[in-house]
SERORO-167172 format. One record per atom (N, C-alpha, C): residue in three letters; y, x, z; residue number from 1. Coordinates in steps of 0.02 Angstrom, whole numbers, plus 50000, padded with zeros to 5 digits. Last residue first. Layout:
% residues N
<pt code="ALA" north="Y" east="X" up="Z" pos="NUM"/>
...
This chain:
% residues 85
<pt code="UNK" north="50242" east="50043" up="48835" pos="85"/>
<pt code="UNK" north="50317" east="50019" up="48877" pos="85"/>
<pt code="UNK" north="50332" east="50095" up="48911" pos="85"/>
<pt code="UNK" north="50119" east="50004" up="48793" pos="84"/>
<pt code="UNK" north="50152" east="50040" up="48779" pos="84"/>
<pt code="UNK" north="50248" east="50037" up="48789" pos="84"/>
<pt code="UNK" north="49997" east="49967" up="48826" pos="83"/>
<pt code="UNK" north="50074" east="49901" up="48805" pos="83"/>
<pt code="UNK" north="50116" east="49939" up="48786" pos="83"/>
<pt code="UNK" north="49920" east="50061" up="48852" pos="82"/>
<pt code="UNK" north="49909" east="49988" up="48788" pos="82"/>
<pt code="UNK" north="49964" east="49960" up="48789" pos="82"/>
<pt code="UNK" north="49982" east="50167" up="48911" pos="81"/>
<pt code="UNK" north="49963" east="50165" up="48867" pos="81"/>
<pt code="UNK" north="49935" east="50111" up="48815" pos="81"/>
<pt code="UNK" north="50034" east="50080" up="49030" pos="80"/>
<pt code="UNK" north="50094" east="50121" up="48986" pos="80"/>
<pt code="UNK" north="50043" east="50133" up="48912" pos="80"/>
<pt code="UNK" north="49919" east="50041" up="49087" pos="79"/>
<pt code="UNK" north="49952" east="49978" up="49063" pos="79"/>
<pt code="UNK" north="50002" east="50008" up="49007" pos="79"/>
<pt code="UNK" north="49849" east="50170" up="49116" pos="78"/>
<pt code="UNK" north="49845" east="50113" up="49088" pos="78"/>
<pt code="UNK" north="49885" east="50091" up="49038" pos="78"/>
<pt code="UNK" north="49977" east="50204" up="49223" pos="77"/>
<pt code="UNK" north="49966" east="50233" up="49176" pos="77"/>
<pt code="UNK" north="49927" east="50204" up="49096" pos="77"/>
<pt code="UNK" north="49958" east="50076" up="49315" pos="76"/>
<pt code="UNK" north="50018" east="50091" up="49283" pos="76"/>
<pt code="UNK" north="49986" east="50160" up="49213" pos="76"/>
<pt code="UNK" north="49810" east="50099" up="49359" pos="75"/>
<pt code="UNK" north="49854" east="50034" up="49336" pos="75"/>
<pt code="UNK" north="49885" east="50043" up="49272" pos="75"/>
<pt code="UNK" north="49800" east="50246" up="49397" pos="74"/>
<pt code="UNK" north="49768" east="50217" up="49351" pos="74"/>
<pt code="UNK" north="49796" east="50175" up="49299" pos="74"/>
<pt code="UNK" north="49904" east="50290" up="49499" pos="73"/>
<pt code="UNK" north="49872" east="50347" up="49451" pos="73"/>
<pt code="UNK" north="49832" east="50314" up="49398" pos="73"/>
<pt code="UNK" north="49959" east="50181" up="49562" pos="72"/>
<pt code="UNK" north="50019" east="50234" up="49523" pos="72"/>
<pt code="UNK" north="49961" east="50266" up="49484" pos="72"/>
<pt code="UNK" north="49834" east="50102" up="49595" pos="71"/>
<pt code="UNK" north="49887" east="50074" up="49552" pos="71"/>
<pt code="UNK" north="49923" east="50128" up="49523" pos="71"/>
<pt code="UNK" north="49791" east="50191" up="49692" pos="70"/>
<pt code="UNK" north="49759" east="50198" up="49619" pos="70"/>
<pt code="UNK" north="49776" east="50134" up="49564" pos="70"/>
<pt code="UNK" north="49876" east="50215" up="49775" pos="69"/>
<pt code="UNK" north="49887" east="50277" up="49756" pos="69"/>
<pt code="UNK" north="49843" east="50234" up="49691" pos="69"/>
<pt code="UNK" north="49861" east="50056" up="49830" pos="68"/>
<pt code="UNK" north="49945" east="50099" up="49786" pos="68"/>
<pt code="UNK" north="49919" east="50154" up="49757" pos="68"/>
<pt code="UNK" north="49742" east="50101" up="49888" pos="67"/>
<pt code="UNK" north="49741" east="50039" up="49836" pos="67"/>
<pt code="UNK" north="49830" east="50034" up="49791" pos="67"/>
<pt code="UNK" north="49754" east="50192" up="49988" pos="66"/>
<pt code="UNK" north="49712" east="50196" up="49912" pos="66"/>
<pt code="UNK" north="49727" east="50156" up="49878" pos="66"/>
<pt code="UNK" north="49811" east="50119" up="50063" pos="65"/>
<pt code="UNK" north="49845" east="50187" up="50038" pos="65"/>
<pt code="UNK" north="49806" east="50195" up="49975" pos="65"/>
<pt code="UNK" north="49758" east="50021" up="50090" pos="64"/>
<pt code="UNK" north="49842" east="50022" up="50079" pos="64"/>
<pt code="UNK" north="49842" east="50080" up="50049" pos="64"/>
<pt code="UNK" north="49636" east="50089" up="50172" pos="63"/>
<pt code="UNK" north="49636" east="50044" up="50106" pos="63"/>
<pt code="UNK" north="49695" east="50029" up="50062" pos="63"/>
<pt code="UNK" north="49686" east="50162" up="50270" pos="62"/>
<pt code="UNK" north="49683" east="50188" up="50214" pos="62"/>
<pt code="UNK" north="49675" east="50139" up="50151" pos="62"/>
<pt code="UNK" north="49740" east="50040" up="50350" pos="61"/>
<pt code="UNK" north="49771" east="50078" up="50330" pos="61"/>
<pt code="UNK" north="49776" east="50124" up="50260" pos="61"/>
<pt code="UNK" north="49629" east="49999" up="50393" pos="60"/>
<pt code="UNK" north="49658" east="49971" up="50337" pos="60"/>
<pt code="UNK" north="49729" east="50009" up="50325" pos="60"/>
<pt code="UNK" north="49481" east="50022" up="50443" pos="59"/>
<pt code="UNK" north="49547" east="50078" up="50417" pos="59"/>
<pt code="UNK" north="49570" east="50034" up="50375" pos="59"/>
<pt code="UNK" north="49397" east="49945" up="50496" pos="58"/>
<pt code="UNK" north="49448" east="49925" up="50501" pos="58"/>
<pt code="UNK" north="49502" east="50002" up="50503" pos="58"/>
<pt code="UNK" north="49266" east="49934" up="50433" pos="57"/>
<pt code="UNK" north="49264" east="50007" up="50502" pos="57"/>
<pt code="UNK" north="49345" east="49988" up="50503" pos="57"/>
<pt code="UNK" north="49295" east="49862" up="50338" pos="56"/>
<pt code="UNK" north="49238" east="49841" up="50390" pos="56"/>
<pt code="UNK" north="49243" east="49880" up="50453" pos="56"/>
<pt code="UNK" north="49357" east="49935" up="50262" pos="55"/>
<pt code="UNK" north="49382" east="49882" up="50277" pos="55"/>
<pt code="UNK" north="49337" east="49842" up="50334" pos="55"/>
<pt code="UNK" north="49282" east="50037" up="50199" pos="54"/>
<pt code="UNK" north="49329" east="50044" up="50266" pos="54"/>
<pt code="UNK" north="49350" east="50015" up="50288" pos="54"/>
<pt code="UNK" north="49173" east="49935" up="50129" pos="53"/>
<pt code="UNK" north="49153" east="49992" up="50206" pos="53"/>
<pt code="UNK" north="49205" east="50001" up="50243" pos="53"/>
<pt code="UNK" north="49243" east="49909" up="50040" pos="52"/>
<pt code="UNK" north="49237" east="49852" up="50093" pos="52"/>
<pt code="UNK" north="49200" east="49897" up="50151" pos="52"/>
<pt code="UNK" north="49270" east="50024" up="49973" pos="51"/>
<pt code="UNK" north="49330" east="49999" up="50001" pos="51"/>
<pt code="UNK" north="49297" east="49933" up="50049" pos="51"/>
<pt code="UNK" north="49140" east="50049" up="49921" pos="50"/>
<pt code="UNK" north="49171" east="50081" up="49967" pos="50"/>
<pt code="UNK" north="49235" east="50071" up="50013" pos="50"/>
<pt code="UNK" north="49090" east="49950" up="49849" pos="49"/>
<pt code="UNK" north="49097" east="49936" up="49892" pos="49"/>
<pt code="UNK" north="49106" east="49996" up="49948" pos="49"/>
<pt code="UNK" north="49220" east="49965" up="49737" pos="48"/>
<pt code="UNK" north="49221" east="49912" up="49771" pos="48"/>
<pt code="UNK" north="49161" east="49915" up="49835" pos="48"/>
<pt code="UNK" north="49152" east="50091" up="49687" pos="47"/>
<pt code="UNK" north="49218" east="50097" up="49724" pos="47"/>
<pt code="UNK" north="49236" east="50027" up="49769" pos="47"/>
<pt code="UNK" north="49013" east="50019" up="49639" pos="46"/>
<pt code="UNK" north="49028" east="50069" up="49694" pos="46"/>
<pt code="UNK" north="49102" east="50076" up="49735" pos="46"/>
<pt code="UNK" north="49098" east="49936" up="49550" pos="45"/>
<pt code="UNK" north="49061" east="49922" up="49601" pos="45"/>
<pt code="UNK" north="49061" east="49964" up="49653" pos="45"/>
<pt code="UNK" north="49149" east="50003" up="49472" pos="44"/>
<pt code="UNK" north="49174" east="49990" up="49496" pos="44"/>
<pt code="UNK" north="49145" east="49970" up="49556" pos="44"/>
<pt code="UNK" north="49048" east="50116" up="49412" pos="43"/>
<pt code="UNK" north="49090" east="50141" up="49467" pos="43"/>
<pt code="UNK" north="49122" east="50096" up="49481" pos="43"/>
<pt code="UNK" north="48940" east="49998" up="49355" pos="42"/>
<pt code="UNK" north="48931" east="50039" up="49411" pos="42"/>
<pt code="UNK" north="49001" east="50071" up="49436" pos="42"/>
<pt code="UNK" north="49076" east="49977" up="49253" pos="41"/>
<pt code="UNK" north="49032" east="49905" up="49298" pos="41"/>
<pt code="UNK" north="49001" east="49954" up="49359" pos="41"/>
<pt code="UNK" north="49077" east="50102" up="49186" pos="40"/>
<pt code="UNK" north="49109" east="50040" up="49206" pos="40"/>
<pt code="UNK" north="49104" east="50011" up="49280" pos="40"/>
<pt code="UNK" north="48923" east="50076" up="49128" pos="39"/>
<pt code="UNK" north="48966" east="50151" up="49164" pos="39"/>
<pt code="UNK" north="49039" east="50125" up="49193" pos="39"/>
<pt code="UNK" north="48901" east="49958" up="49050" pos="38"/>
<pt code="UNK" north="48868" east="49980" up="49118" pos="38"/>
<pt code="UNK" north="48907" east="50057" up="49144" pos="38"/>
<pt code="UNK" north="49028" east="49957" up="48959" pos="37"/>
<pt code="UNK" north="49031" east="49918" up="49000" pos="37"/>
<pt code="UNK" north="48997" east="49936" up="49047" pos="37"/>
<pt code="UNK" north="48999" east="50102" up="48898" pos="36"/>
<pt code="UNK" north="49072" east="50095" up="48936" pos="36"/>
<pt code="UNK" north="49047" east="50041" up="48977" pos="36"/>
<pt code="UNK" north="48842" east="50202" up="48910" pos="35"/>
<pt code="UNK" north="48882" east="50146" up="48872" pos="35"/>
<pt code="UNK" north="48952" east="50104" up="48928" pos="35"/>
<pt code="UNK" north="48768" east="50280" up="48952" pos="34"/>
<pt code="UNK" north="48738" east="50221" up="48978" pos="34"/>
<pt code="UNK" north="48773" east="50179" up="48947" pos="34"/>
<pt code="UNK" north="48810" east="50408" up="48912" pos="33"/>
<pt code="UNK" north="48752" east="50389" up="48924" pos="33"/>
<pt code="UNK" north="48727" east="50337" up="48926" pos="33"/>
<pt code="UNK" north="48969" east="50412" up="48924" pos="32"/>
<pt code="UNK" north="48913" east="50428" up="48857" pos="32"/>
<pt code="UNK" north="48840" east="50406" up="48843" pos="32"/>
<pt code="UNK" north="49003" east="50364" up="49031" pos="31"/>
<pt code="UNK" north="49006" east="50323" up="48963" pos="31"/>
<pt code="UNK" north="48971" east="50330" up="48912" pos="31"/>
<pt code="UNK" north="48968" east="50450" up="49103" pos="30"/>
<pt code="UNK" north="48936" east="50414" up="49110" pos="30"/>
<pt code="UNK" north="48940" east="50355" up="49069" pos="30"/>
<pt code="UNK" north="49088" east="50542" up="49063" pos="29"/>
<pt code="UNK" north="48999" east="50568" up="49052" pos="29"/>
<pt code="UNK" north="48959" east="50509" up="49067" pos="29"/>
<pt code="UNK" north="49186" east="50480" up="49098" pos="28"/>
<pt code="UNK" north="49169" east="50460" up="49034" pos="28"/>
<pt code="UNK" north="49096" east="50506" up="49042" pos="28"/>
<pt code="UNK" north="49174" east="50480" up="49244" pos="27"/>
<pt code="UNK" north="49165" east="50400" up="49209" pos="27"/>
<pt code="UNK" north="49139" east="50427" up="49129" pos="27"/>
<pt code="UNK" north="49180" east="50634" up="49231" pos="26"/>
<pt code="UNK" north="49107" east="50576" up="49279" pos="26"/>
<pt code="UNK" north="49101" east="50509" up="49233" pos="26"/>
<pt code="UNK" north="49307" east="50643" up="49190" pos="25"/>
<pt code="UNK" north="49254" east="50651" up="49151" pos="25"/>
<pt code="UNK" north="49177" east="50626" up="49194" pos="25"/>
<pt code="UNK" north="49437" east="50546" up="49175" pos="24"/>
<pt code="UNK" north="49390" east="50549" up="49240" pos="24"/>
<pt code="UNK" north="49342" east="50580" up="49177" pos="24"/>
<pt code="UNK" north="49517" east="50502" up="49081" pos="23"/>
<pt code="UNK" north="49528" east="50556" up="49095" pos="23"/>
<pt code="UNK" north="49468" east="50595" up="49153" pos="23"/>
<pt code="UNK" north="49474" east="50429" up="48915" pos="22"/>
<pt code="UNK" north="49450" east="50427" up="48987" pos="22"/>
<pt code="UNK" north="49470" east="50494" up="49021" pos="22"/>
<pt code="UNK" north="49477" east="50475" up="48802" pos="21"/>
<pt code="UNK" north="49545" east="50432" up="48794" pos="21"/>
<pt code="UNK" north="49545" east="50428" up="48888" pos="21"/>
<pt code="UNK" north="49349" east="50484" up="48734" pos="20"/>
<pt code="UNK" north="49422" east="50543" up="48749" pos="20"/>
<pt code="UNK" north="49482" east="50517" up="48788" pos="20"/>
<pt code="UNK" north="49300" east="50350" up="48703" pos="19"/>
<pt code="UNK" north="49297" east="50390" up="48763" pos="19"/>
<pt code="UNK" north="49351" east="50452" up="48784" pos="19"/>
<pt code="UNK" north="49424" east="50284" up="48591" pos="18"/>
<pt code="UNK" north="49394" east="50305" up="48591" pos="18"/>
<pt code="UNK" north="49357" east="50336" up="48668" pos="18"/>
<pt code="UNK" north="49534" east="50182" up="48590" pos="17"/>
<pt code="UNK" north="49542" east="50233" up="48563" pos="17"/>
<pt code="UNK" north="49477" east="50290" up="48576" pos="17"/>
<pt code="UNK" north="49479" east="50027" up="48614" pos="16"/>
<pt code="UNK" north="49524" east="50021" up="48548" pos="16"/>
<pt code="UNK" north="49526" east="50132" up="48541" pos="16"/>
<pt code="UNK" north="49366" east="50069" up="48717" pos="15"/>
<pt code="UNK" north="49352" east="50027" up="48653" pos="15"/>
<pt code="UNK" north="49417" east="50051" up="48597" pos="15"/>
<pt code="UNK" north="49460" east="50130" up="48792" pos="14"/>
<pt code="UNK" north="49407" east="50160" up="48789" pos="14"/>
<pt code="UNK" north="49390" east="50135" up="48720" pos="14"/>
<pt code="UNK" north="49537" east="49997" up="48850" pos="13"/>
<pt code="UNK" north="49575" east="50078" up="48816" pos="13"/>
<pt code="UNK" north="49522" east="50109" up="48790" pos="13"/>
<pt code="UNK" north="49470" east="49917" up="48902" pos="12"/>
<pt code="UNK" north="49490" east="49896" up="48816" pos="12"/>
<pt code="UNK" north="49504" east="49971" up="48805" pos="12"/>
<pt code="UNK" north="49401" east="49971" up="49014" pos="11"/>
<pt code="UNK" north="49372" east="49948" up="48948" pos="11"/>
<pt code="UNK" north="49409" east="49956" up="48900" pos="11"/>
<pt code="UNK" north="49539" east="50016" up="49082" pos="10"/>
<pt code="UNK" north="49484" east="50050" up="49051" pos="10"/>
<pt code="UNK" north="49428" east="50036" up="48987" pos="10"/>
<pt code="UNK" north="49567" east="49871" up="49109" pos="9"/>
<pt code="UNK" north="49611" east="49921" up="49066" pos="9"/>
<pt code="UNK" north="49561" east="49961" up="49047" pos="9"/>
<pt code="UNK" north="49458" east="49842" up="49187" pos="8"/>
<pt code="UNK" north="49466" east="49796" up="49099" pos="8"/>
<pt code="UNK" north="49508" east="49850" up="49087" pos="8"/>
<pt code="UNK" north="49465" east="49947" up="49288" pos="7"/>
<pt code="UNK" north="49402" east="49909" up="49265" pos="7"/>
<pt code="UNK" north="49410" east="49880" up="49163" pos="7"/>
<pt code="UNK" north="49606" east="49898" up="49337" pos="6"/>
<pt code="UNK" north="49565" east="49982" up="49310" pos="6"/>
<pt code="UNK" north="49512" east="49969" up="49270" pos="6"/>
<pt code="UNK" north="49604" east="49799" up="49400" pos="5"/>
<pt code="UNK" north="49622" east="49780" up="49331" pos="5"/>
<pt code="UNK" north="49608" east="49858" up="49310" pos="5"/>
<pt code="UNK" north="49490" east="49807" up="49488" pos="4"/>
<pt code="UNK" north="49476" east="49758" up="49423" pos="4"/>
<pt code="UNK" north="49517" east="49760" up="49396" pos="4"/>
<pt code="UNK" north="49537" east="49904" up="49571" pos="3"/>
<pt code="UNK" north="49491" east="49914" up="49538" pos="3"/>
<pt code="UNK" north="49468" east="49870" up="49484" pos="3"/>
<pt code="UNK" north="49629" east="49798" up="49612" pos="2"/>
<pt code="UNK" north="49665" east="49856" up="49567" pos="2"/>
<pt code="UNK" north="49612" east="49892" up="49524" pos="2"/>
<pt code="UNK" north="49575" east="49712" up="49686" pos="1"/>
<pt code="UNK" north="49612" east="49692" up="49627" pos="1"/>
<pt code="UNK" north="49629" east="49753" up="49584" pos="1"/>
């Protein structure tokens, strides 16, 4: 879930202020190239199916941990910048 709402936040933020706006330079170098939705769409995926790997090798632990740490560093940051709250 968090990677999907990273996923659309990212989109729209990207669309309404520009790639600069992407702090990950991988994502946005890969924005440049291939365009936000496919640059996007691949790292989410990927990150989605890295999280079903650990979830398979039953670290769920770390999955908890990643899945807060990239709510506080993405989500929320995000969300502060389009809703602006």
């Amino acid at each position: 879930m968090a990677q999907c709402l990273d996923g659309v936040l990212t989109y729209v933020g990207v669309v309404t202020y520009g790639t600069t706006i992407e702090a990950n330079p991988i994502i946005a170098t890969l924005m440049a190239h291939f365009g936000h939705g496919v640059a996007l769409m691949a790292a989410k995926i990927v990150a989605g199916l890295l999280g079903i790997c650990l979830h398979v090798r039953q670290v769920h632990v770390a999955v908890a941990v990643l899945a807060v740490f990239y709510v506080t560093v993405a989500v929320i940051p995000w969300m502060a910048i389009l809703f602006q709250f």
